[in-house]
C-alpha positions in Angstrom: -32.2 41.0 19.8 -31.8 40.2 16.0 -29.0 42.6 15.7 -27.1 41.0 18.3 -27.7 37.7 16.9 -26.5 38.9 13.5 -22.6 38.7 14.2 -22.5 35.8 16.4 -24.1 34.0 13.2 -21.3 35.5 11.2 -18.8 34.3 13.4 -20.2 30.6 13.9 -20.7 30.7 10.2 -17.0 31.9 9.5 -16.2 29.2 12.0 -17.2 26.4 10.4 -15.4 27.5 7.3 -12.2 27.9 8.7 -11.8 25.0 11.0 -12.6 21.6 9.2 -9.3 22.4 7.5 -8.0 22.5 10.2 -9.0 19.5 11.5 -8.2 17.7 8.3 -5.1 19.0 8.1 -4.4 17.9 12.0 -5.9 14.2 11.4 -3.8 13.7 8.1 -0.8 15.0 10.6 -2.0 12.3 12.7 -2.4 9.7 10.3 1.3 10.5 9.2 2.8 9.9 12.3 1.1 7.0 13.0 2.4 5.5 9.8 6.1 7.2 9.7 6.8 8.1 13.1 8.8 6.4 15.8 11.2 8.8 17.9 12.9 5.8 20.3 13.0 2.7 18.6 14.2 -0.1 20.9 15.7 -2.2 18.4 15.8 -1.5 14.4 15.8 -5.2 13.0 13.3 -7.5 11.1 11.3 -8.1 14.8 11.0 -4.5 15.5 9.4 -4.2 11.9 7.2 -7.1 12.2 5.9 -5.7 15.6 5.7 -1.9 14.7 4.0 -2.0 11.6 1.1 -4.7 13.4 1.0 -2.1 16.0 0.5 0.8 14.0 -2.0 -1.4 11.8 0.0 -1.7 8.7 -0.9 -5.5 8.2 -4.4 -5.8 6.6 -3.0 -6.5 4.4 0.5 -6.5 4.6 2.1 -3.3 3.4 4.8 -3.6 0.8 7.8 -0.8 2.7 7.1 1.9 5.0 9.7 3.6 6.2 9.6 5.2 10.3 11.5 8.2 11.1 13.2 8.4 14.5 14.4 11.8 16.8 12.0 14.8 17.2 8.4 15.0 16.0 9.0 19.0 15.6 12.2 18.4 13.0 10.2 16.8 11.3 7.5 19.0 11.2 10.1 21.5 10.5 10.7 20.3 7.2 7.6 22.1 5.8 9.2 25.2 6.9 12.4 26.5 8.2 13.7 22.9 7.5 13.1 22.0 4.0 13.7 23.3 0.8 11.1 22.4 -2.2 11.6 19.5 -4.0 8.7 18.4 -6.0 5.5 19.5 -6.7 4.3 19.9 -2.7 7.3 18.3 -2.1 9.5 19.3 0.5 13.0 17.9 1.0 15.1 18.0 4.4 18.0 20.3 4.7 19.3 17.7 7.2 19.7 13.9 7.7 16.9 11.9 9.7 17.7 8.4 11.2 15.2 5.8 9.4 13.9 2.3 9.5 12.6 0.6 6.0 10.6 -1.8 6.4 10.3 -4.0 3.3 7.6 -6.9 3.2 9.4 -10.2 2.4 7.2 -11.6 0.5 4.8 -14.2 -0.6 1.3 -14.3 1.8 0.3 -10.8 2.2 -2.0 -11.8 4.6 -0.8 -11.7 8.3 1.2 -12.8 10.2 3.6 -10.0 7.8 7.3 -11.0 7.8 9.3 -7.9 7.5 12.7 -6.8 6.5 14.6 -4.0 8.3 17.2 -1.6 6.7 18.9 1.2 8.8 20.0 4.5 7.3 20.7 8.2 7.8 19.5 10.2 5.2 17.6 13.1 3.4 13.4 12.6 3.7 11.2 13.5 1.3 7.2 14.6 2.6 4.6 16.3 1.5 3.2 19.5 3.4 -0.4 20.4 4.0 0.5 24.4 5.3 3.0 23.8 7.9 2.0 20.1 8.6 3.7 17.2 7.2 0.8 14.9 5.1 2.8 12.7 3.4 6.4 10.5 3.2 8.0 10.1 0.1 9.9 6.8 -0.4 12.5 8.7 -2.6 15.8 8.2 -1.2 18.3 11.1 -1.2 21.7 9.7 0.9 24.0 12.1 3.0 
């Protein structure tokens, strides 16, 4: 009975080596997407701002710019690979141009409610890549 036990135990064990970065990896993936991620916008102006980034909980307090890319989740994801070419450091920049919406804080209370500033573009984006997944936006702007 030991002897049987004996791999399974090396297999749970290897287990729990190899899948929390996994997971980690998967919840940062997560965590970028929620932040930079939008693939239909309804509208790209200062109300789409003010109401995405309270959505997406980017208001306690009021977050200086984030920027949301629009189109396909997988393009983006893409970058880290096929994509992308290296940039900086874990830096990876995009071979092609993304649709984007900047959202820049207006100022003064950064308390909410969060008045917001939106700016259009199609350009280059810049992210950091955990393996294959993307971990991090860049707010580097490279234009077309």
């Amino acid at each position: 009975m030991a002897m049987s036990l004996g791999p399974l135990s090396l297999v749970f064990m290897l287990s729990l080596i190899v899948i929390p970065p996994t997971l980690a990896e998967n919840e940062r993936y997560r965590h970028f997407l929620t932040q930079h991620f939008d693939a239909n916008p309804p509208g790209r102006n200062d109300r789409y701002c003010e109401t995405i980034m309270s959505q997406r909980g980017l208001t306690s307090p009021c977050k200086a710019v984030n920027t949301f890319i629009h189109g396909n989740s997988n393009n983006i994801k893409a970058v880290c690979g096929n994509n992308g070419s290296l940039y900086e450091g874990n830096l990876r920049k995009s071979d092609s141009t993304f649709q984007v919406t900047t959202c820049t804080h207006r100022g003064g209370n950064t308390r909410p409610p969060c008045r917001y500033r939106a700016s259009r573009d199609s350009r280059y984006i810049v992210i950091g890549c955990e393996g294959d997944w993307p971990v991090h936006f860049d707010e580097t702007i490279i234009r077309a």
